[in-house]
ROVEXVEX-973415 format. One record per residue (C-alpha): residue in three letters; x, y, z. Coordinates in steps of 0.001 Angstrom, whole numbers, plus 500000, padded with zeros to 6 digits. Layout:
BEGIN
resn px py pz
ALA X Y Z
...
This chain:
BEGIN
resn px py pz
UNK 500000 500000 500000
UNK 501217 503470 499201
UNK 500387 505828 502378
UNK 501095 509473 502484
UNK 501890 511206 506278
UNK 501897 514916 504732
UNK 504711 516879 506491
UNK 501561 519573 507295
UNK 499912 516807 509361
UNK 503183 516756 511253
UNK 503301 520446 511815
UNK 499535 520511 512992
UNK 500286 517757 515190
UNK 503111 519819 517084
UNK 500963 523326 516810
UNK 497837 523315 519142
UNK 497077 526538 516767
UNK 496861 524153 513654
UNK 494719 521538 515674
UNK 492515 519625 513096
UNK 488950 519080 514291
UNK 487347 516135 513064
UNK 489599 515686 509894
UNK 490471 511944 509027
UNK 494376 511774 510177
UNK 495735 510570 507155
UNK 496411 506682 505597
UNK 497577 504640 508801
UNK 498829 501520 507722
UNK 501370 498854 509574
UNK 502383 497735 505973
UNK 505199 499346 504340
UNK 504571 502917 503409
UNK 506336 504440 500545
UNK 507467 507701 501778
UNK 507502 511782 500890
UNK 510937 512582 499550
UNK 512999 514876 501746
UNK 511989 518617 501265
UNK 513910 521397 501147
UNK 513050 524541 503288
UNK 509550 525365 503422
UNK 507605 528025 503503
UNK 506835 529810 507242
UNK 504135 530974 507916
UNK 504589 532178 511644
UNK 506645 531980 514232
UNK 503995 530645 516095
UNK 503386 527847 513624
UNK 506706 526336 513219
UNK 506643 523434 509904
UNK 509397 521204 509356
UNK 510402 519256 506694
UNK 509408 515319 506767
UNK 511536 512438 505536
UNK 510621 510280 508174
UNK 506919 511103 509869
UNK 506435 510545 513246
UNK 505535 507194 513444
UNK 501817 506279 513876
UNK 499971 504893 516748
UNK 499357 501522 515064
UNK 497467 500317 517747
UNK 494543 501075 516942
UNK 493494 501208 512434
UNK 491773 504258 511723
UNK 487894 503627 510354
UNK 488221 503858 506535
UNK 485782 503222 504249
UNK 484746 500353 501972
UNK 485909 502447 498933
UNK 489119 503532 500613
UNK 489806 499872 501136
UNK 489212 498337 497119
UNK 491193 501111 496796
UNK 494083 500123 498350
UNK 494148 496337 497311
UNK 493484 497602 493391
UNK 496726 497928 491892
UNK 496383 501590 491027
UNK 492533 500840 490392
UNK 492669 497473 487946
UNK 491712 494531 490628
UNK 489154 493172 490309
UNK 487862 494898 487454
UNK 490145 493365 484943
UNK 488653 489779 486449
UNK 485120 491295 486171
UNK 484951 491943 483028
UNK 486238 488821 481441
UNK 483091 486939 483152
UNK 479967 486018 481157
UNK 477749 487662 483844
UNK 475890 490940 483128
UNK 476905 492927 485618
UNK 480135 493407 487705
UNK 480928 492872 492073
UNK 480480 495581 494488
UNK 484332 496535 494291
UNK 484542 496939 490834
UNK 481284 498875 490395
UNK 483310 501505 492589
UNK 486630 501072 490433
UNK 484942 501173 486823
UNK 483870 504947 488047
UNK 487761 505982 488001
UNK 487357 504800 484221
UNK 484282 506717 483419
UNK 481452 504568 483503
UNK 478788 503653 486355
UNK 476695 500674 486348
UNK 473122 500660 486512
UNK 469416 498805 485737
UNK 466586 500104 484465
UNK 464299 500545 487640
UNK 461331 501386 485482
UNK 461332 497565 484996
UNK 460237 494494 487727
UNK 461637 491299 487916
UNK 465382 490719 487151
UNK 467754 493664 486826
UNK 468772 494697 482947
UNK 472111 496203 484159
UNK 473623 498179 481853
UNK 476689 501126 481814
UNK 476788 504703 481842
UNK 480004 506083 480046
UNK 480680 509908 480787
UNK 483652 511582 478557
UNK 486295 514065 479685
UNK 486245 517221 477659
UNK 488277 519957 479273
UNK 486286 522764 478397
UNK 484095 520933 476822
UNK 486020 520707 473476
UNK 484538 518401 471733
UNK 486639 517640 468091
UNK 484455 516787 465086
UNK 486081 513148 464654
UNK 484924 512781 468039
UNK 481339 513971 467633
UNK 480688 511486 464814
UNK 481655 508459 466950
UNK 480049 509948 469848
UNK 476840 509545 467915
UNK 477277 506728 466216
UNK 478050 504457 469215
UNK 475005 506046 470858
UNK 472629 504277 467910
UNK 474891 501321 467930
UNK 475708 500686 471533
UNK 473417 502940 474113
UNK 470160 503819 473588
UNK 470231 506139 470392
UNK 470547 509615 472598
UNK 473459 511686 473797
UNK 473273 513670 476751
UNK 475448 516615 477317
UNK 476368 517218 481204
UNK 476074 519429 483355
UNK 480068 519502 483364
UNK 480825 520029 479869
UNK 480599 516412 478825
UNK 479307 513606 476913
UNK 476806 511014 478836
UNK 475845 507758 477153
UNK 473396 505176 478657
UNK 472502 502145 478121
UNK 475762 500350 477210
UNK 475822 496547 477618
UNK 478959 495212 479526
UNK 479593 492905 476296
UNK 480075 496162 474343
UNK 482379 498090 477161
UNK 485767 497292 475678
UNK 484597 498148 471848
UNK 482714 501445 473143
UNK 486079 502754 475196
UNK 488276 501740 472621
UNK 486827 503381 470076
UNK 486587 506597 472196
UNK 490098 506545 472928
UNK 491301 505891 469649
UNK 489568 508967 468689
UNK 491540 510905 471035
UNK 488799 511198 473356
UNK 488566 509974 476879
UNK 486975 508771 480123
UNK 489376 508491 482214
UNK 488521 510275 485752
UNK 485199 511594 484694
UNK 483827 509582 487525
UNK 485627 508536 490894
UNK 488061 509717 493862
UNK 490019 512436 491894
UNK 489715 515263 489279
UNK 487012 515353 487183
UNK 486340 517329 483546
UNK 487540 520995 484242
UNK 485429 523117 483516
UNK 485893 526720 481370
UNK 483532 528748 479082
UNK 482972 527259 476180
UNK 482350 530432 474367
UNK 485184 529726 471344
UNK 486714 533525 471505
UNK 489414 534464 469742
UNK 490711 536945 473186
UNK 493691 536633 475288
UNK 491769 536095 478470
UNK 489663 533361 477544
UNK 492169 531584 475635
UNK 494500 531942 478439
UNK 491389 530345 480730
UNK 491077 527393 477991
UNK 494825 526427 478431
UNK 494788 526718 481569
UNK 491770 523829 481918
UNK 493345 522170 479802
UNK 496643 522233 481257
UNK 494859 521733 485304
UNK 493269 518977 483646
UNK 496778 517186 482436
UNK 498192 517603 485423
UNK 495611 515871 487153
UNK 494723 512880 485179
UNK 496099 509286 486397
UNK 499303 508383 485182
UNK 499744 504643 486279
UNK 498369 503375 482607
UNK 495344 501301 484367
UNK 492743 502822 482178
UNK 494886 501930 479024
UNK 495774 498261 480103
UNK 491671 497466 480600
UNK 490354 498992 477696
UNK 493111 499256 474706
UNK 495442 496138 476262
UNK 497963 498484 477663
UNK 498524 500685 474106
UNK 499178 504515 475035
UNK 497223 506629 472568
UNK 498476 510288 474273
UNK 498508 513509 473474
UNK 502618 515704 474247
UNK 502027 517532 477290
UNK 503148 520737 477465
UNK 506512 520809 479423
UNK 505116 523406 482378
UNK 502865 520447 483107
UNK 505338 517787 483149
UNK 507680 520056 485608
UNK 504319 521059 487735
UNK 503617 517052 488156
UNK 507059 515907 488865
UNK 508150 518730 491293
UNK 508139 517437 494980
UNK 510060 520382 496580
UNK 507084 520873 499127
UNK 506319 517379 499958
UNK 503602 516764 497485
UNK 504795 513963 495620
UNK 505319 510284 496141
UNK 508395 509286 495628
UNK 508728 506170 493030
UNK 505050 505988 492617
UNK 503334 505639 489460
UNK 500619 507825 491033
UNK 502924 510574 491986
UNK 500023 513116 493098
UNK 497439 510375 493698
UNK 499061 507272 495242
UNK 496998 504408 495825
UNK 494198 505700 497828
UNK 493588 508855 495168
UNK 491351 511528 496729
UNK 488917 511017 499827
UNK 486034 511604 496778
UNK 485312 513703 493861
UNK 487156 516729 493147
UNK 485909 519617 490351
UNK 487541 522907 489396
UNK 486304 525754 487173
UNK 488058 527795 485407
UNK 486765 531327 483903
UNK 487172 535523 483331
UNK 486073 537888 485031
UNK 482172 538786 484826
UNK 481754 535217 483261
UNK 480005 532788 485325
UNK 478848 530349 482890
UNK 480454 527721 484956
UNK 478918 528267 487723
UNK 482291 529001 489601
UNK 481250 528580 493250
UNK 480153 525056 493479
UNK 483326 524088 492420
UNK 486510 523104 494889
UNK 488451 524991 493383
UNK 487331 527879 491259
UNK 490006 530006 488950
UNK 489545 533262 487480
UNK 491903 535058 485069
UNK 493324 538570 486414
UNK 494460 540527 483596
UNK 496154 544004 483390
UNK 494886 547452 481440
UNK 496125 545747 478810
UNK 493975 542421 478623
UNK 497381 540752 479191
UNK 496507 537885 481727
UNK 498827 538281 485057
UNK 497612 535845 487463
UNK 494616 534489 488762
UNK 492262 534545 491776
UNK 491019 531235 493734
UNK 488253 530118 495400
UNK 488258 526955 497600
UNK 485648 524719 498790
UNK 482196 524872 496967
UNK 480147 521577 496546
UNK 476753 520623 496059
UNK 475709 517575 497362
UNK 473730 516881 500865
UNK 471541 513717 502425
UNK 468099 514395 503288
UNK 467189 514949 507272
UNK 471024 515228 508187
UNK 472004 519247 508958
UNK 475863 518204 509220
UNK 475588 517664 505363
UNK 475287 520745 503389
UNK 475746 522237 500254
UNK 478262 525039 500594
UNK 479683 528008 498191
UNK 483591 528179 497403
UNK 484922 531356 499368
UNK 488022 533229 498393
UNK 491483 531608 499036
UNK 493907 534448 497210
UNK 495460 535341 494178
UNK 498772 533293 492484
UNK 501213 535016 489809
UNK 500500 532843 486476
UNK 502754 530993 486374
UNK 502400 529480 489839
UNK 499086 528304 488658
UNK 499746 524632 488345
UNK 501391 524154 491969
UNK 499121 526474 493858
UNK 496259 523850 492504
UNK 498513 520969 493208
UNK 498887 522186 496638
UNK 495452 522429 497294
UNK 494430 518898 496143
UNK 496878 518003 498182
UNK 495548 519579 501267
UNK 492683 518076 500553
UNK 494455 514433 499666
UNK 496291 514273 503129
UNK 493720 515806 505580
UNK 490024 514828 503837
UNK 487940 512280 505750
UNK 488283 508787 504041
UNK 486804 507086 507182
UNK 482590 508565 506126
UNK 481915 509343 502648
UNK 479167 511687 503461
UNK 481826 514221 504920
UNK 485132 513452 501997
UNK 484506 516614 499778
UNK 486799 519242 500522
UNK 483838 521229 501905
UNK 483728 519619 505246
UNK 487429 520379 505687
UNK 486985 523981 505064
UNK 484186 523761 507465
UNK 485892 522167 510016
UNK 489360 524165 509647
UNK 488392 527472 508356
UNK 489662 529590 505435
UNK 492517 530931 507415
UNK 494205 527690 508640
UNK 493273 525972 505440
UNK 495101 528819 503550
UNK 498258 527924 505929
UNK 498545 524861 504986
UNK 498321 525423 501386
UNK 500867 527351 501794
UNK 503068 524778 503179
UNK 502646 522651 499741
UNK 503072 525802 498161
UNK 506012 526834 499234
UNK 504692 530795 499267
UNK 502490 533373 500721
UNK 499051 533622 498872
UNK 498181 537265 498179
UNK 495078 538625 498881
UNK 492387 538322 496000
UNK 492110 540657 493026
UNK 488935 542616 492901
UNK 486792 541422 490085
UNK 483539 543086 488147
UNK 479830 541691 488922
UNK 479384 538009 487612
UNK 477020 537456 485107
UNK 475502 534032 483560
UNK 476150 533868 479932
UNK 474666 531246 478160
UNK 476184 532007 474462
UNK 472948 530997 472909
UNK 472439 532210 469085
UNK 474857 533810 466747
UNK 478265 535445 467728
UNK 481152 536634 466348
UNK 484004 534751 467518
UNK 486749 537392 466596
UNK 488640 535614 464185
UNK 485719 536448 460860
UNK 484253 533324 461790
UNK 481378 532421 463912
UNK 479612 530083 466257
UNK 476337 529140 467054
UNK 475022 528393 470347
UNK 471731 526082 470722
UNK 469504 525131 473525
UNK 469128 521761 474281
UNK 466016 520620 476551
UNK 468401 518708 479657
UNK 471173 518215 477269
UNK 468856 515342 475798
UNK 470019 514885 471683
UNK 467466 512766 470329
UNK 465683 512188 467509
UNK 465280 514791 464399
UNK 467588 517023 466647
UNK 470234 514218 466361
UNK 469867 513640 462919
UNK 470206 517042 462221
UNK 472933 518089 464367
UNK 475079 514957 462836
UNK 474109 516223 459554
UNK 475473 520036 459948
UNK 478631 518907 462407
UNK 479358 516585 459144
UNK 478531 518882 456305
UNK 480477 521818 457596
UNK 483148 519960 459249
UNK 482194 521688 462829
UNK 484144 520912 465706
UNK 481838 521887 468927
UNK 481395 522465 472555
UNK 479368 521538 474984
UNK 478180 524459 477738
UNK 477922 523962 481166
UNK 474235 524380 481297
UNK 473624 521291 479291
UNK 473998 523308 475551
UNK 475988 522983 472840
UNK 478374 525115 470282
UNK 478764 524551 467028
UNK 481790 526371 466600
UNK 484277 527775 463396
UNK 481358 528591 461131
UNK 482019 530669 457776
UNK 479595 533708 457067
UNK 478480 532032 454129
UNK 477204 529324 456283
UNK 474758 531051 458706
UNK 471245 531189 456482
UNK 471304 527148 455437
UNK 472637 526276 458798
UNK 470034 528188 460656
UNK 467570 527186 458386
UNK 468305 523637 458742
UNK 468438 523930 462743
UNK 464836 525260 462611
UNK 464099 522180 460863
UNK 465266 520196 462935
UNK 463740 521947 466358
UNK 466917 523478 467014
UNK 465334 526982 467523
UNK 466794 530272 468298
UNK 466982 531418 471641
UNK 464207 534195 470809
UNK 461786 531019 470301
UNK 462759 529096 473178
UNK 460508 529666 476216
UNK 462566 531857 478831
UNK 462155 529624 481499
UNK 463790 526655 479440
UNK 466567 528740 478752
UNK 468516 528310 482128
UNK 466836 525365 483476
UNK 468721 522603 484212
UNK 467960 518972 485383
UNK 469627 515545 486501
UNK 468966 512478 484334
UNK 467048 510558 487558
UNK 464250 507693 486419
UNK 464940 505374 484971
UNK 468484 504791 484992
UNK 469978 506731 487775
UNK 470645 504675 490800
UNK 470175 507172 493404
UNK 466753 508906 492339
UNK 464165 509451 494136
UNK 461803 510869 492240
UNK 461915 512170 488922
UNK 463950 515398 487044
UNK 464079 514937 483262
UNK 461430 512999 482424
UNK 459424 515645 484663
UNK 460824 519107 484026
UNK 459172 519663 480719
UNK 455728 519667 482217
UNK 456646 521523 485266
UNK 457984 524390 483171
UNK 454838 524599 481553
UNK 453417 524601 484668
UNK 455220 527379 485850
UNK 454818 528992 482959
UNK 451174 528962 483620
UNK 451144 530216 487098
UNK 453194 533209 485614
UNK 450025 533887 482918
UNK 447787 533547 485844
UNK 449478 536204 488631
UNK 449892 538739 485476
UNK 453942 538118 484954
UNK 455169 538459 481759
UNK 456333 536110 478950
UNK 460144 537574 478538
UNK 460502 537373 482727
UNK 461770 534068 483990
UNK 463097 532544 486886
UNK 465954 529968 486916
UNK 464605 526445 487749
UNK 466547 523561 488918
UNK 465203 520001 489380
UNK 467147 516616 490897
UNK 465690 513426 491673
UNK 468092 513239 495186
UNK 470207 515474 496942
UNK 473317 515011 495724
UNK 472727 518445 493489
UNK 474212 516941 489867
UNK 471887 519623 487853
UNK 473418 522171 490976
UNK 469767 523144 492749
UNK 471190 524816 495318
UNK 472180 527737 493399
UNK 468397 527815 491382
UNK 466050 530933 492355
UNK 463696 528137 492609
UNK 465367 524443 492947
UNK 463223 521070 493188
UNK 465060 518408 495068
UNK 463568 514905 495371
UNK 462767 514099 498715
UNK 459947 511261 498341
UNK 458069 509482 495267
UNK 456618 512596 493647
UNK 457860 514726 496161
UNK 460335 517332 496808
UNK 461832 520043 498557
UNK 461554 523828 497673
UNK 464690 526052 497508
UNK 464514 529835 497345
UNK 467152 532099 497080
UNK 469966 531081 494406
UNK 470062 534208 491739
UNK 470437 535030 488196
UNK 474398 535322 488092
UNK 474796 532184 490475
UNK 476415 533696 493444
UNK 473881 533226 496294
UNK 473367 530003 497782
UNK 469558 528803 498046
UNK 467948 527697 501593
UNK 465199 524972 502375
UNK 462057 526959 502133
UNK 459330 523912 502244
UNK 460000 519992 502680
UNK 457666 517297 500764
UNK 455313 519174 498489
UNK 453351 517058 496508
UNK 453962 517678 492668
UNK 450143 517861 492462
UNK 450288 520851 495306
UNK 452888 522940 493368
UNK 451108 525183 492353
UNK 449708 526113 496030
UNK 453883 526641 496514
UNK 454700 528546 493511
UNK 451141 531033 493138
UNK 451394 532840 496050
UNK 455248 533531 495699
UNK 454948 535067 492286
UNK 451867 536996 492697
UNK 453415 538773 495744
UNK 457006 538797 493465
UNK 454977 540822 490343
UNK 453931 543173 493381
UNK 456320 543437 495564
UNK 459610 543475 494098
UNK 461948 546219 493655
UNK 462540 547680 490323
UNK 464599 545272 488285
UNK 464510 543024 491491
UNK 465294 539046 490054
UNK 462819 536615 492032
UNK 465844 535327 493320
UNK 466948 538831 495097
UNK 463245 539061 496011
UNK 462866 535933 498432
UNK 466108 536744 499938
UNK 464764 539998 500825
UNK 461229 538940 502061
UNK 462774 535769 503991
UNK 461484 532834 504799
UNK 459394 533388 507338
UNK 457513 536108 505374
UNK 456969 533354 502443
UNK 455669 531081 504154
UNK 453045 533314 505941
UNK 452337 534486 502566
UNK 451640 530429 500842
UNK 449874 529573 504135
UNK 447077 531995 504031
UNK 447046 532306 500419
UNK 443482 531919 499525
UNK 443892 532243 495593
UNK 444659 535805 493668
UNK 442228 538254 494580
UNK 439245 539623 493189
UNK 440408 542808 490969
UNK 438876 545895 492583
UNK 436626 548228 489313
UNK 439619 550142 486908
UNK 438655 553481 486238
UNK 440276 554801 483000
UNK 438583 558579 482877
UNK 439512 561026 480241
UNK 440310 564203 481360
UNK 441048 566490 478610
UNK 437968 566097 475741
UNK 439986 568984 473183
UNK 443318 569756 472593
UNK 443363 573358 473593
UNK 442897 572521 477033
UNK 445067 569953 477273
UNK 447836 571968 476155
UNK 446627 574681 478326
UNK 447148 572078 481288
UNK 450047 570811 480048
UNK 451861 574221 480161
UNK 450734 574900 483827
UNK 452072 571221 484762
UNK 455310 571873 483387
UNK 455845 574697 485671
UNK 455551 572869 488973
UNK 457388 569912 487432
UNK 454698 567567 487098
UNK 452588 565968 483726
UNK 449133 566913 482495
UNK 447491 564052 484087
UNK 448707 565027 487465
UNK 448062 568452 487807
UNK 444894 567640 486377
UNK 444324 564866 489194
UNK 445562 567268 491660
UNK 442916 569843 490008
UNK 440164 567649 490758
UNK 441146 566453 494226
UNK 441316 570046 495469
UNK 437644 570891 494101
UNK 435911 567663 495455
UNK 437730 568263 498785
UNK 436470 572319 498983
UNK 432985 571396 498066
UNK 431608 568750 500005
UNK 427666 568487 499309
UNK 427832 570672 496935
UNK 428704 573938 499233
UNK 431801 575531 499343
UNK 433647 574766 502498
């Protein structure tokens, strides 16, 4: 077994300052460990907080074996994640063991059954890509879709994290389906598991400094993270390397272990044998673009650029996460909050330093509390930050300041600066099926198109020539691939998780029920008066674990029972507020009762320009709910009056003139006219 003692665990250990609450103490083990190299001099970061360099740990209380998880354990007797798998899948059976369900996730896939069926499971495989900012290549596309008909269940579904989902893939047909991914220089290796998953960046194609700086810098976060002991290539291609050169920054970032973040000898030099306590996702954007949702990330990057536009370094934010279990406060969803700003080109090992916080001090003994979350909970930003530091080998600066973040969905036409453009188009939960399909295969082919998938479940057809744009967009139309100024407003941001049938954890269902619920909504907004162009972002998961990222929705719908969820209020346009439980187990039949009385009282009580997100944040909960419980339906419209005062011209413009002097309109001073002579002549005498 490979076991890492981090030399901060030692200096926390010695510093009752640095005390770590109720943190999992490292990988105990009485077997041999393979050790941290020597370090050089470290970083200080007090006198009070005195770190020293670790060749040989203290030596652990064996005594008594820490509590580690199932997981942690296949983990450690899985040769760098290949036992038992590689047994599993040479069997006739249809399915796989317990252990190497959990392994095939560091691969990419998940198993499941249908549950919409009785009687004996029909297991079958989910395979989810890795597309660093969701660049998807043309080549890539084509046998995306193709193995969908062949192999899955004839639809692609595009991720909430920039990737490819397909379903339905028989375990027969695993080793054809990966292999042909991979030999199209695709991947799905760690798009599932205990370590990094896709990173995430706009997917806007622009032809500017600061997002193509962002881009490479996924791309190159994402290099430096992905599993390097050839496991995934020994299952699925018999051990042939189909690899991409990695750019020589990345190689140095990786192999450096002057801070004590390395194992020495390992062919999992960041990762080891246990990888991460569980999944790990970073973000990387600009500044005003939130597009990918930067805060539920652990680890979110923006580019800091100069007057210029010339990128200089980059702020980060540490410890956002989405998933929660239902009826248990100590489980939360939680917003990243600022950690500091690097130079550029520190990028690589400031990131590396954090994972590796998060590596060595992470609970691995309860799954529930592994994120990276929980240990910012339980340490706080300021002692997390100190340790950082340690594997950092530097002070972290204080955070740039940074513009108001917007959501930017890149829907429609745009000019990608280059004379060519791209194409954004909505797609209904990321769901390609049917004529859509056929039609997006048949303009990605025609024209060549490489494309990329959005965040919020969309995708970009990207490097389009002007001459292109009228029999493309007249094509998509066919097709049902509408402009964005034909799309219902509502369906424009709303997201949802795949759930029924396939999903193992749902509880009830999200994209097999969002389309009526929209319409739903849509009709409670006809019947309180609100108007077609205003929307409200709408989230919807079958469980808690947040995959469609409810928690940052104005209004989220989590499953919480069989046709049942809970209401969230509070998330906002731009996605930097976190949502709060506002009502538990409402009936989908009793929506409506939910949802009427909060937009009625939105259309006439908000501020001007106030989102219905900024409104229920305002009201609070408290007020809401007093509000839906004694709603007794919209009242009864008191009699309009619509008089008209002026019956000519001439004295209109006669009143108009008099107005104008006392700063006011015709109608007012007329109004005012009126008031003063009903109020002077009560009962028809002058008072």
């Amino acid at each position: 077994m490979t076991t890492s003692f981090g030399a901060a665990n030692a200096a926390i250990a010695k510093d009752p300052k640095l005390q770590i609450g109720r943190s999992f103490n490292g990988l105990k083990s009485a077997s041999n460990s393979l050790l941290l190299a020597k370090r050089p001099q470290v970083f200080i970061p007090s006198a009070a907080a005195t770190v020293r360099a670790v060749s040989t740990p203290v030596k652990p209380d064996t005594s008594v074996e820490p509590k580690r998880s199932k997981v942690e354990i296949f983990k450690e007797h899985s040769d760098f994640i290949r036992y038992p798998l590689n047994e599993e899948m040479l069997t006739d059976a249809p399915n796989i063991n317990e252990a190497a369900t959990q392994l095939i996730k560091f691969h990419g896939s998940y198993q499941q059954y249908n549950r919409d069926e009785r009687g004996t499971k029909s297991y079958s495989f989910m395979l989810r890509t890795k597309n660093p900012c969701g660049k998807v290549s043309n080549k890539l596309y084509l046998v995306m879709d193709d193995l969908a008909d062949q192999f899955g269940i004839g639809t692609l579904r595009l991720t909430t994290r920039q990737t490819f989902q397909l379903h339905g893939v028989l375990k027969k047909d695993l080793k054809t389906v990966m292999s042909s991914i991979i030999k199209c220089m695709g991947s799905t290796l760690g798009a599932c598991g205990d370590l990094n998953r896709n990173v995430l960046a706009p997917a806007a194609p622009y032809n500017r400094k600061d997002y193509l700086f962002a881009q490479k810098t996924a791309e190159n976060i994402a290099s430096l993270l992905t599993p390097q002991s050839g496991f995934y290539y020994d299952i699925w291609v018999d051990g042939e390397r189909f690899l991409t050169a990695e750019p020589p920054e990345v190689v140095e970032a990786r192999n450096d272990n002057s801070h004590g973040t390395n194992f020495v000898d390992s062919p999992e030099p960041i990762y080891g044998t246990q990888f991460l306590p569980r999944k790990f996702k970073i973000a990387v954007t600009v500044p005003t673009d939130n597009s990918v949702d930067l805060f539920t990330n652990d680890i979110g990057v923006v580019v800091v650029s100069d007057a210029d536009g010339e990128p200089q370094g980059f702020n980060l934010y540490v410890g956002g996460g989405m998933g929660r279990t239902h009826r248990l406060d100590s489980t939360f969803p939680q917003m990243a909050e600022p950690l500091g700003y690097v130079p550029k080109e520190d990028i690589l090992y400031a990131v590396k330093a954090i994972v590796v916080t998060q590596r060595e001090n992470g609970r691995r003994d309860d799954r529930k509390y592994s994120r990276m979350k929980y240990l910012l909970s339980s340490w706080g930003i300021e002692k997390f930050r100190t340790v950082v530091e340690q594997y950092y080998g530097k002070k972290i600066e204080p955070c740039h300041d940074l513009p108001e973040w917007e959501f930017k969905s890149y829907l429609g036409w745009h000019e990608q600066g280059d004379g060519a453009l791209f194409c954004g188009l909505h797609v209904d939960s990321g769901r390609i099926k049917g004529a859509m399909k056929t039609t997006l295969r048949e303009i990605i082919e025609k024209y060549n198109l490489n494309v990329r998938i959005t965040p919020n479940q969309n995708i970009v057809l990207c490097d389009i020539r002007q001459a292109w744009k009228r029999p493309i967009t007249t094509v998509l139309a066919q097709g049902g691939l509408l402009q964005p100024r034909y799309v219902d407003p509502l369906n424009l941001t709303a997201m949802a998780c795949p759930a029924f049938p396939l999903c193992p954890l749902a509880i009830t269902e999200a994209e097999r029920g969002i389309p009526d619920i929209l319409k739903r909504v849509r009709a409670v907004f006809e019947k309180v008066g609100l108007k077609y162009n205003e929307s409200v972002v709408v989230r919807i998961t079958g469980c808690p674990n947040g995959c469609a990222r409810p928690y940052m929705a104005e209004l989220g719908l989590v499953g919480d029972g069989p046709n049942s969820y809970q209401v969230w209020l509070g998330g906002t346009p731009n996605q930097t507020s976190l949502a709060k439980t506002f009502k538990e187990k409402v009936k989908i039949q009793n929506l409506e009762n939910v949802l009427e009385p909060l937009f009625y009282h939105w259309k006439r009580k908000r501020l001007s320009k106030e989102s219905f997100g900024d409104f229920t944040n305002r009201m609070g909960n408290e007020k809401l709910l007093e509000l839906v419980d004694k709603w007794e339906g919209i009242p009864l419209s008191p009699p309009r009056y619509n008089l008209k005062l002026f019956a000519d011209k001439e004295t209109y413009e006669s009143i108009d003139a008099l107005a104008r002097i006392q700063d006011k309109t015709a109608h007012q001073l007329a109004i005012d006219i009126i008031r003063n002579y009903v109020a002077t002549h009560q009962n028809g005498i002058i008072q």
